[in-house]
N, C-alpha and C positions, 0 to 999 in steps of 0.2 A: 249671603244666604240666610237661610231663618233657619228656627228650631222648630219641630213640630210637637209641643206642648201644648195640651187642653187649654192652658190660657190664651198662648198666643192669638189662637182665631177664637174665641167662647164670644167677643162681643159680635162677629159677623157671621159666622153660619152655626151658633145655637139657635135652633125654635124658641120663637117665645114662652113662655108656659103657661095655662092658661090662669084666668085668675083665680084665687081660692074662694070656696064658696063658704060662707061666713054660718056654722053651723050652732042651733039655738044649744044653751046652755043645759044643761043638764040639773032638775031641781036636788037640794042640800036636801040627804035623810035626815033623819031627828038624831041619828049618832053623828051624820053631819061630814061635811068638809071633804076635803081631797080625796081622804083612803075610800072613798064613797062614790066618786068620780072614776078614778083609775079605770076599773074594767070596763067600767064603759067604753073609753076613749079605746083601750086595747083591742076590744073589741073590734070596735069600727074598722081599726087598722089590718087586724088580722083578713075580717071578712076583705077590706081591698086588694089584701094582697093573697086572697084565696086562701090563706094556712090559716092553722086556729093556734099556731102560735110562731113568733116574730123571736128566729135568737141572734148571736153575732155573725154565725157566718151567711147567713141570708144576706144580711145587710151589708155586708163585704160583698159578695158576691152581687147584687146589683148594682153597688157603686163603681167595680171594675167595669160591668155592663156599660155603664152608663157612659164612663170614661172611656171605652174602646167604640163607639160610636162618635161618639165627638169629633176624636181622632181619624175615623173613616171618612165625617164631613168635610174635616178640613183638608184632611189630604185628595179627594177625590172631588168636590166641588171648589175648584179654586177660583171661579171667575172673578169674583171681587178684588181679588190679592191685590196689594200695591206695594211695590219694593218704596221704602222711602224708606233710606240708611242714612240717617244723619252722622256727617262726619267727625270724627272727636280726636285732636290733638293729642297725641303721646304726652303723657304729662310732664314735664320738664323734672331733671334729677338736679337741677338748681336750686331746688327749694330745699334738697338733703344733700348732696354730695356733688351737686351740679353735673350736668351733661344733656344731651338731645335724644335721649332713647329711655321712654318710660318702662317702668318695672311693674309687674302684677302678680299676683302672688302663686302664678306656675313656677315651673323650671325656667327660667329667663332662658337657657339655653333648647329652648322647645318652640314651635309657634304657638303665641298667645291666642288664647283661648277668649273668644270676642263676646261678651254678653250682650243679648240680643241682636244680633249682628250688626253692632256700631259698626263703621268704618274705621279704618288706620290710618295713621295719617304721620308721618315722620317729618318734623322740621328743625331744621338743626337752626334752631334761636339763637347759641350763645354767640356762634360764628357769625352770624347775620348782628345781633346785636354789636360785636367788638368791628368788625367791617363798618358799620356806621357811625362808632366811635372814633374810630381813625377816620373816619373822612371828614367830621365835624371837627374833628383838632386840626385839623389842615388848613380846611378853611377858615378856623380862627386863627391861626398863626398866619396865613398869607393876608387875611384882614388885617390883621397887626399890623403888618409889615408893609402896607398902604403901598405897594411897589408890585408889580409882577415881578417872577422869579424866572431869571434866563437859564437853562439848562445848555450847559459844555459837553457836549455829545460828543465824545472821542472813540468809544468801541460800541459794540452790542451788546445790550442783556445778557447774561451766559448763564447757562442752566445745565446739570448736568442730571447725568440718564441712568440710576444704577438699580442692575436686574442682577438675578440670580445664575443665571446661565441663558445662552445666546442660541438655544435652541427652537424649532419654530412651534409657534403655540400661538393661541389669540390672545394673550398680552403682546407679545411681541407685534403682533400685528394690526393692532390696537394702537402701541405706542408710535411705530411706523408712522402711520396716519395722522398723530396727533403732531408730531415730530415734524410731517414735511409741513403741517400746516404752518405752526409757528417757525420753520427755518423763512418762511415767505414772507412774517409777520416781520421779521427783522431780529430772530432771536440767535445765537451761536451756542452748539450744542457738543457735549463728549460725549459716551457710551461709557462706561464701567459696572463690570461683570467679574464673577467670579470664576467661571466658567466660560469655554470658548463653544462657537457651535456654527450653525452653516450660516446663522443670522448676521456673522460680525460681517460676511460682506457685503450685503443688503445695506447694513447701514453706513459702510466706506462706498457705497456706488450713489447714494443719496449725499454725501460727502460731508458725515457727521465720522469723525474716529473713532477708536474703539479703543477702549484699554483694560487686559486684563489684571484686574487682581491678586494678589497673593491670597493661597490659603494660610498660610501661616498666622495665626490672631495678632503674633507682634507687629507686624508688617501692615492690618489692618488699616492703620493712619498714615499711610505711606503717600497721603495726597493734600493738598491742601485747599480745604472746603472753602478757602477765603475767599478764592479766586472766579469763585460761580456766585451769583446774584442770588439762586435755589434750587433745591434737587426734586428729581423726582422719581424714588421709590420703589419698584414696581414686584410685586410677592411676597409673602410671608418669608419667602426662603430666604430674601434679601436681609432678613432683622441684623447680621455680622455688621452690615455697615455703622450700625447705630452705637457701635462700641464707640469710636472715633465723635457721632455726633455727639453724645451725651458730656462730652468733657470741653474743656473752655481749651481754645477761641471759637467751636468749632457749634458752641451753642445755641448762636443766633442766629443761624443758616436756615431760613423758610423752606422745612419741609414738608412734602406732600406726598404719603405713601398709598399708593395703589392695593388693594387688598380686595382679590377676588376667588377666595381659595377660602372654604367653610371647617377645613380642614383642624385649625386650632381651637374651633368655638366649640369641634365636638372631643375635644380631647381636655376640655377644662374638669368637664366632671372625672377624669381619670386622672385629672391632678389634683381634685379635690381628695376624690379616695383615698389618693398615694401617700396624703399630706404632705405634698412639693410645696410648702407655702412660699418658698424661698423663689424658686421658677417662676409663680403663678406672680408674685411679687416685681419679678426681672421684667416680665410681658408685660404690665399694669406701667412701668417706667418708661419702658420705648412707644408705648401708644400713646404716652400723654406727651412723649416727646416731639411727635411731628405734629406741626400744625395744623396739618388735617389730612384726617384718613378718607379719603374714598373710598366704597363700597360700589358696583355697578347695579345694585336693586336695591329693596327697601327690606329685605327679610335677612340681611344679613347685619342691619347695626342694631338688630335685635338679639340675633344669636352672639356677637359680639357687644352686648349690653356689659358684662360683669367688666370689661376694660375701658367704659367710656368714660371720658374723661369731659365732654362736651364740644369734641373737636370731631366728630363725625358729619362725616356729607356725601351726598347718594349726584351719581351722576349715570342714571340708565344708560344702558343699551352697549351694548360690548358684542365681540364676534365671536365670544366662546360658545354661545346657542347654534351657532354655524357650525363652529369645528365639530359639535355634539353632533350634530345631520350628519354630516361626513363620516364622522368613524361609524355611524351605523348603514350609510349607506359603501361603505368599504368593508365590512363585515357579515355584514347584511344573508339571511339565507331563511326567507321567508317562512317555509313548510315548517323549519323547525322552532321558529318564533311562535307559529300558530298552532303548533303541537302545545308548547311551553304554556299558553293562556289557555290550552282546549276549547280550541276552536280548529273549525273544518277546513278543507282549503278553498269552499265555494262558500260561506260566510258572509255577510254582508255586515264590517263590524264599524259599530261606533261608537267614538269614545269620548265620553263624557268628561272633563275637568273641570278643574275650579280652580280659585286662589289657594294661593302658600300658606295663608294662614288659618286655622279652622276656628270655629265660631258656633253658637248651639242652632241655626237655623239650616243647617246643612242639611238633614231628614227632608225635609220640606223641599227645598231647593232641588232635591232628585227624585221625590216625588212627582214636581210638578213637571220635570224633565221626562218622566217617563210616562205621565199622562198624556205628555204629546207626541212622542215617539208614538205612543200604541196605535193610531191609526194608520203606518206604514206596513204592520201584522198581516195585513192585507194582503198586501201583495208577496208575501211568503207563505208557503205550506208550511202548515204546524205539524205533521205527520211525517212527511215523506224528507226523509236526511239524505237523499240523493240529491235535492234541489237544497238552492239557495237558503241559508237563512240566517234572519234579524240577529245578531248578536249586541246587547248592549254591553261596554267595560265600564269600570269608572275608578278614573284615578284618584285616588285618597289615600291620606297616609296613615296612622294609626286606628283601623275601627273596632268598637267594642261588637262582643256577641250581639247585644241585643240591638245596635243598630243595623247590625247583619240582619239578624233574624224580620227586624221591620221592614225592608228595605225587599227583602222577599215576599213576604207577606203582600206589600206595595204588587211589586211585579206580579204575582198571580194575579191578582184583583186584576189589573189594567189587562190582562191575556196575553203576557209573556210566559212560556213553556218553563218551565223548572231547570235550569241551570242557563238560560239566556241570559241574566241581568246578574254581573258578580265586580266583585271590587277587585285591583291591580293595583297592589303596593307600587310605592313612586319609585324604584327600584328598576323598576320595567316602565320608565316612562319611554324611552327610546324604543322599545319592541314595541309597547305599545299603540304609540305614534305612528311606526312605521308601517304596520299592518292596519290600521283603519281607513274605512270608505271616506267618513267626513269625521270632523273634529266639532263638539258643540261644550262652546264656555257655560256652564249654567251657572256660575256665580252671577250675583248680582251686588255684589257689594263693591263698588266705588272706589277703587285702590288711586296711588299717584301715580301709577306708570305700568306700558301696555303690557300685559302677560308673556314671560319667555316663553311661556309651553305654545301658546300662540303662535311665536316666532320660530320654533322649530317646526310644528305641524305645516306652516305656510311655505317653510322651507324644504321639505318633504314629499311637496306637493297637493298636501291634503286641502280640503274642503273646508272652513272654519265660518262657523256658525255660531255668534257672540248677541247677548244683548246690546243697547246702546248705549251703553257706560261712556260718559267723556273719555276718558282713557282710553276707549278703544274704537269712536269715532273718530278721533282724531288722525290713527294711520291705517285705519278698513273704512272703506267706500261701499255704501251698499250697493251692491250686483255688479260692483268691479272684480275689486280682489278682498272677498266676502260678501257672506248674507247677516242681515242684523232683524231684528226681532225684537220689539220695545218692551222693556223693562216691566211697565208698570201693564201690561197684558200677554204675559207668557203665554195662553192658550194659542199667542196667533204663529208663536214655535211652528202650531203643527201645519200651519200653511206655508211657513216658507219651509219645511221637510217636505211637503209635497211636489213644490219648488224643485227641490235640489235632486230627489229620488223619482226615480220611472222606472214603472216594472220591475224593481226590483235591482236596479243598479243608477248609479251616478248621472243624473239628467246630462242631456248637452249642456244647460245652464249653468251646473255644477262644475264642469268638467273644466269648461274656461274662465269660471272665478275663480278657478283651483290653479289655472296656470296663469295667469296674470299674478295673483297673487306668489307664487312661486317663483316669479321673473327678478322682482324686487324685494323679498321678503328679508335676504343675506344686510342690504345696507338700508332696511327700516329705521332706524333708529340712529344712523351715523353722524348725521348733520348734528341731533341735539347732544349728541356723545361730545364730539370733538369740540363743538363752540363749548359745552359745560367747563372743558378742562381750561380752554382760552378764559373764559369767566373768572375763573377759579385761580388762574393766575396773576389777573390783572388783581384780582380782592388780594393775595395773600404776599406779593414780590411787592418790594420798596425799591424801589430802583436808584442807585446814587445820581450823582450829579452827571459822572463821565459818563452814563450809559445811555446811549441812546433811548429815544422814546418807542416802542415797537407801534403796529399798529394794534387797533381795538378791536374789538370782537364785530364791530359791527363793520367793519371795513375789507373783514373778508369773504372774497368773490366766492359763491357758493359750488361752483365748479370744481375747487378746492379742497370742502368738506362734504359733500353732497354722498360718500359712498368711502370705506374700506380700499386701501392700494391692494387689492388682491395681485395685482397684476406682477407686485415685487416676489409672491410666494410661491409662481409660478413652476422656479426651477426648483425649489422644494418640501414640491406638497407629497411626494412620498415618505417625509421626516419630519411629518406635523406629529407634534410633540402632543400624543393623548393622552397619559397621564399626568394634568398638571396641578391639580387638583390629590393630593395624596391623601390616603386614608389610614385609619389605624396608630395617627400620629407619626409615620412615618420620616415626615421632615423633620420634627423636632429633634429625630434621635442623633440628625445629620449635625443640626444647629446645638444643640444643648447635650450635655454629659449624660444623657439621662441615663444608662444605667448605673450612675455613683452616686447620680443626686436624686432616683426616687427608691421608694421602698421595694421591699420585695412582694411579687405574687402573693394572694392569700399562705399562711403561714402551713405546712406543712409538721410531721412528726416531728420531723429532723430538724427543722424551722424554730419547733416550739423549747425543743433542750435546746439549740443553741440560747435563745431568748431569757432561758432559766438562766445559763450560765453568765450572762451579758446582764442581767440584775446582779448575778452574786458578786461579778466583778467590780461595777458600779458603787456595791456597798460598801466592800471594801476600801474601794478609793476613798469613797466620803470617810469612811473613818480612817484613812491615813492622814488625809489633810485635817482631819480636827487635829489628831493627835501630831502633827508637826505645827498645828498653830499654836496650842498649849505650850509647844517647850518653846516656839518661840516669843511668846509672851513671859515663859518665864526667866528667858535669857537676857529682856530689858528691862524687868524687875530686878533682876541679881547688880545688873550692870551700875543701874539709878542708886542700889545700895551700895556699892562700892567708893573708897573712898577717891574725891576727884579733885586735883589741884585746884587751889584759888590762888588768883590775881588778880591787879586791877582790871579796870574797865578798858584801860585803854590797851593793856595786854593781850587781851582777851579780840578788841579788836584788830589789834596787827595779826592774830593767830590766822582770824578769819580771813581777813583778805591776804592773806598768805596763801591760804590753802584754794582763795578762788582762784588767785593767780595759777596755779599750778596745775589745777582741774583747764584752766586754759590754753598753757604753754603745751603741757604733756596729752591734747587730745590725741586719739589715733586718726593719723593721714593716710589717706588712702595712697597708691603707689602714682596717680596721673598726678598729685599736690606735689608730694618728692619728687618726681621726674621735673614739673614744671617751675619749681625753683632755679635750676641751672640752664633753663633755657632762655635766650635774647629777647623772645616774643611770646607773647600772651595774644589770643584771641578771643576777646567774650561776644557769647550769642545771648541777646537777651531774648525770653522769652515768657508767655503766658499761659500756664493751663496744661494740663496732662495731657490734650491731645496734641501738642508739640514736642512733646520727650521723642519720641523715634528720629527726628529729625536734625538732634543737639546731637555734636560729635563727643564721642569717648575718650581721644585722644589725651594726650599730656599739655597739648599747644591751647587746645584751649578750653574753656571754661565757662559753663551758663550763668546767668544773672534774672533769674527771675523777679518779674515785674510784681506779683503776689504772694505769701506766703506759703498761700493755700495750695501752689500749684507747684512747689519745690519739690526735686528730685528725691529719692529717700538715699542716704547714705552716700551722696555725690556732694562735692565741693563746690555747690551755687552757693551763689551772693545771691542774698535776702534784701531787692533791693528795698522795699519798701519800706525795712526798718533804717537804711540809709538818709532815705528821703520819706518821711512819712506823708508826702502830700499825695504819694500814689496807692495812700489809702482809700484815700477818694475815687471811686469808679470814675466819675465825670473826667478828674484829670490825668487818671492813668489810661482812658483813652485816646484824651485830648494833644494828649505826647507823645504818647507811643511809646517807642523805641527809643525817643531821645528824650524820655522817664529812665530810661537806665542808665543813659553816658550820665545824666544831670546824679543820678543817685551814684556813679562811681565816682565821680570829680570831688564827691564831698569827701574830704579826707582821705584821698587816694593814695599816701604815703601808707596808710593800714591796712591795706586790700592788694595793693599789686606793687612788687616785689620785683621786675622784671623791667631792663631799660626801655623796651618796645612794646606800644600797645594798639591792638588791631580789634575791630569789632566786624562781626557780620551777623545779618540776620538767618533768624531760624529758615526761613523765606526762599531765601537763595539755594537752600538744601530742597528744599519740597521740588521748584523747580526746575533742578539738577542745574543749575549754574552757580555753583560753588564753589569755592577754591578747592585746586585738582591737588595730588600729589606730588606734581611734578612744580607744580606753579608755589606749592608750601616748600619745596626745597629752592628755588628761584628768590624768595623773599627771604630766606633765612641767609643763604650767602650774601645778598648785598647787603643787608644789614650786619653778616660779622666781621664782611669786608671792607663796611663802610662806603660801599660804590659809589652811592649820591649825597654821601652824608646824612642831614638831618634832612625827610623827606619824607612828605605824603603818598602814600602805593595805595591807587586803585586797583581791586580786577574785577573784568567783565568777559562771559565765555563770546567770545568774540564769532564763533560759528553759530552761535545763537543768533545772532542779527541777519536780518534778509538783506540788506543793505552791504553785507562782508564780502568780499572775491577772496579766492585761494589765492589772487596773487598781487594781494593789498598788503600794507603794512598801517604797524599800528594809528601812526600821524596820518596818514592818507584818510584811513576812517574816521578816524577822531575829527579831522578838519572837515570831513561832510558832515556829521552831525553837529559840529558845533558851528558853521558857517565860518569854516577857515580861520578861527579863531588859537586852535590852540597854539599851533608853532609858534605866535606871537607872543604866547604869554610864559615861555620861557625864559 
């Protein structure tokens, strides 16, 4: 859109002026010079301008003149106008703090304010750059490696699915869609949720499982992120799961979190207020922690700019502009929508939009809207409010008085009636949607992707009347399902209005570009939704050796992605989930402690004496602790003067490691150290990284060995292996190891560490999975070793009903000799 500023049009519809006529000089009196001149020239000027004298506000007063005729030109002779918005790149936050979403000097959490109505333009560089980085080192390493590389495909890709609750919404219906595409690709899928709902059996009938969650936060790591290739994310509401991602082993796991909920981006500034720096801190952690955020439009990695981190990527078109149609056409009650806007119930209304973001060229832009509307005036009485009549709306979000006041002004001029042409906050985009004749796009500004408000009117039923914007030639056909209008000659608006309106209601013409487009409007955008997220996967998953290759994006049959599985919601779309989108910061209160951890309300009376009293406390403390640091300063003064035994050096040093010894021997043991001295068998689980603690048993039997220091239990009886073996200093080979990084770091000096005839090791691993040694299988191994059953002898176990290959009425050798090809009986 434009601005309508005396500069913007002064070079094409100001009058030239004429040229100045070059008047002779005026002769010098004998006193001479300038002061002799003046009244003359004053003269001249006063007789042009009729007065016999010229002061400031004359000359005010006709340069307002002058400048409110400019402004009449330009808005009311537009033929020349040519939209040409050149597009300009968000400017990369890589050159200060790195990321994909430019800053300008509004409210970042507002829509930026476009000068001269540049175009916007979102590209997420860094992500695109590190994508082409990894694929350049690939191909130098397999150049290296002068060999092609055979991949051992043993399983599938596995990716796991984790939402907030399983109830139905258009994420869930979204993910569905994405979900059967890639189950076809060759991927293997779980659900995990915190919440159960009608959803979980939608996705056990598609035949992906479901698992619910603990709410409990200890329990939160109760899974083992190893075991999937990548996850993928889906709501704000989900951020719990990221407690487990953020902590090692659980670090490296490619994640992709879905975020379609504006919800947190308007609740930053009420964390600024609060000064929650400490929350706003926690949020800034978990977005830089997935690999990339998806957003489903471009106006949202804008309100979420203050958390980018340059892992932001826009992937259009989603079904929540659908479930939006639905709950107003499920609530729906027309007279009283068209009371709410004042308007009649024989009305002829239509409503004007534009783009998300506002920009100074907007005045203009519905100016020129409503210069072509005006000859439809016509075919409405202006008098008689028993018939039909022209109603313009127009949706926009914050307007000042005096573009109000312009904007009327406008409308009188063209021969709109005084209250026909008014603004409807976005607020009432739904009412207002629902009750107009046609729908007309008057931006002209050039965005990356097709207009939602677009896709709910079409879906609606309405009429949609757009310029020819790439983005919206792309899925409106002209005088299929839409009418289009060229950019760069707005005035021809008002023949394709002619077009669409007869007599005073919705042509035939209209009526069936309105339902063609209506037929298909719900999966407009499905195809490039679902391959995006394929895309998106193939860029960001490493797949190991064992996992299979899935197919590519381009391998899948369009029959497959071409449209939304509506057909799964079928049995229930009377439990579509409409509020998913919360306001008020409402989720947070669910996710975060927020009433401990922000401030209170503006401070009240009773607010302010407490505040008084909570300094006076404060002072106090500070001067207890001076005055307990003084005397303890003066107590190692007194001490140093005191007289202090001497003897040798060498006295002196047996004292010491006397006393280290003894700080050694007499630590405190916790009761599982005492318990597991008098037992036969030790058990150590080695393990890496805090998000493996839930998973390491409590018991007395056995005992963790962690592989890093960093990641030791606080007050628990691990072995530090790496001060054992210091080579699992080295990331590279404490990788490279493993697990068998901890036997190699117990064996070193294993007389000083383990105390116990029998020693047994099991991974953290086996717990996550739940095939761990049972209860009953820990008193099984502890009798034949105090009985000595088999003597000196190696004991496996494996949950044997775990295996698909098991019968109830197999025995252990029976099994054992089909997996191992009849081998083992032999090797007795």
């Amino acid at each position: 859109m434009g601005s309508l500023d005396s500069t913007a049009g002064s070079g094409s519809y100001k009058r030239a002026a004429p040229a100045p006529v070059p008047l002779p000089l005026p002769r010098a009196s004998a006193g001479g010079g300038a002061a002799a001149r003046r009244p003359s020239v004053r003269s001249r000027l006063a007789r042009f301008l009729l007065v016999d004298k010229v002061d400031y506000l004359q000359w005010i007063g006709t340069a307002a003149a002058f400048f409110f005729v400019t402004i009449l030109v330009v808005a009311f002779f537009p033929g020349s106008v040519v939209f040409e918005n050149p597009t300009t790149l968000l400017p990369s936050r890589r050159a200060s703090a790195g990321g994909g979403v430019g800053r300008d000097r509004t409210d970042p959490l507002l829509p930026r304010g476009l000068e001269n109505g540049e175009g916007l333009a979102f590209q997420p560089t860094r992500l695109r750059e590190k994508w082409a980085r990894e694929r350049r080192e690939e191909a130098q390493s397999l150049a290296e490696l002068g060999r092609p590389v055979k991949r051992v495909g043993v399983r599938k890709p596995r990716l796991a699915l984790v939402f907030a609750n399983l109830s139905p919404g258009a994420m869930q219906l979204q993910m569905l869609s994405v979900a059967s595409v890639l189950e076809a690709m060759g991927y293997e899928m779980k659900v995990f949720s915190f919440g159960d709902g009608s959803c979980s059996n939608i996705w056990r009938t598609i035949g992906i499982p479901v698992k619910i969650l603990p709410v409990d936060t200890k329990l939160l790591t109760a899974v083992d992120w190893l075991d999937y290739d990548g996850m993928l994310v889906n709501s704000i509401e989900a951020r719990p799961i990221f407690s487990s991602l953020l902590q090692e082993p659980f670090k490296s796991i490619p994640v992709i979190w879905n975020v379609q909920e504006s919800s947190l981006a308007h609740c930053v500034s009420e964390y600024n207020s609060s000064g929650v720096i400490q929350l706003l801190a926690g949020w800034k952690e978990v977005f830089s922690r997935a690999n990339v955020i998806v957003f489903p439009n471009y106006i949202l990695p804008v309100l979420y700019a203050p958390f980018d981190s340059g892992n932001y990527f826009v992937i259009p078109g989603s079904p929540a502009v659908a479930f939006q149609a639905d709950r107003f056409i499920a609530k729906s009650c027309d007279q009283d929508v068209r009371i709410g806007l004042s308007l009649g119930s024989r009305d002829f209304v239509i409503a004007l939009v534009g783009s998300q973001f506002s920009y100074g060229r907007l005045l203009m832009e519905e100016a020129l809207v409503l210069q072509a509307v005006g000859p439809l005036l016509q075919q409405y009485p202006s008098e008689n409010s028993t018939q039909t009549g022209l109603k313009v709306r127009i949706l926009t979000g914050n307007v000042t008085d005096n573009h109000r006041m312009a904007l009327e002004a406008i409308a009188l001029n063209v021969g709109f009636p005084r209250g026909a042409v008014e603004h409807v906050p976005v607020e009432d985009t739904d009412n207002l949607l629902g009750i107009a004749n046609l729908v007309i796009y008057g931006s002209c500004l050039d965005e990356q992707s097709f207009p939602s408000v677009l896709v709910q009117a079409m879906i609606l039923g309405k009429l949609v009347i757009a310029p020819d914007l790439g983005m919206i030639t792309k899925y409106i056909d002209d005088g299929i399902n839409g009418l289009l209008f060229p950019r760069k000659n707005v005035p021809m608006l008002t023949q394709v209005l002619l077009q669409a309106v007869s007599n005073g209601e919705l042509s035939v013409l209209g009526q069936k570009v309105a339902s063609v487009g209506k037929a298909h409007a719900k999966d407009l955008m499905a195809s490039e939704a679902i391959e995006g997220y394929v895309v998106l996967l193939e860029n960001v998953l490493k797949l190991p050796a064992e996992a299979l290759t899935p197919l590519t994006s381009g391998e899948i049959p369009l029959a497959l992605k071409k449209e939304w599985k509506w057909h799964l919601f079928e049995d229930v779309k009377h439990l579509y989930h409409m509020n998913e989108s919360l306001n008020d910061c409402e989720i947070f209160q669910k996710i975060e402690d927020w009433p401990t951890s922000r401030k209170d309300d503006p401070p009240s009376s009773t607010q302010k004496i407490d505040e008084a009293f909570s300094v006076i406390a404060w002072n106090e403390e500070r001067a207890n602790e001076i005055m307990s640091t003084k005397m303890k300063l003066e107590e190692e003064e007194l001490k140093e003067r005191s007289d202090q035994p001497h003897g040798t050096w060498e006295e002196v040093y047996r004292n010491v490691k006397r006393v280290d010894r003894m700080k050694n021997e007499l630590h405190e043991r916790d009761e599982n150290e005492l318990e597991r001295t008098g037992q036969p068998l030790c058990i150590y689980e080695p393990f890496f990284g805090e998000g493996t603690w839930p998973f390491l048993h409590q018991g007395s039997m056995y005992r963790g060995i962690g592989l890093s220091s960093k990641g030791r239990r606080p007050g628990a009886d691990d072995i530090d292996a790496s001060s054992r073996l210091p080579l699992l200093n080295n990331g590279y080979y404490r990788d490279i190891l493993g697990e068998f990084g901890a036997f190699f770091a117990l064996a070193n000096r294993i007389d000083r560490i383990h105390k116990n005839s029998w020693i047994g090791f099991q991974s953290w691993r086996m717990t996550a999975r739940k095939v761990n040694l049972s209860k009953n299988a820990e008193s099984a191994i502890l009798e034949a070793i105090q009985t000595q059953k088999h003597g000196d002898a190696f004991y496996f176990w494996v949950r044997m009903d775990q295996d698909p290959r098991y019968h109830a009425n197999q025995k252990f050798w029976s099994l054992c000799d089909a997996t191992n090809a009849g081998n083992c009986r032999l090797s007795i």
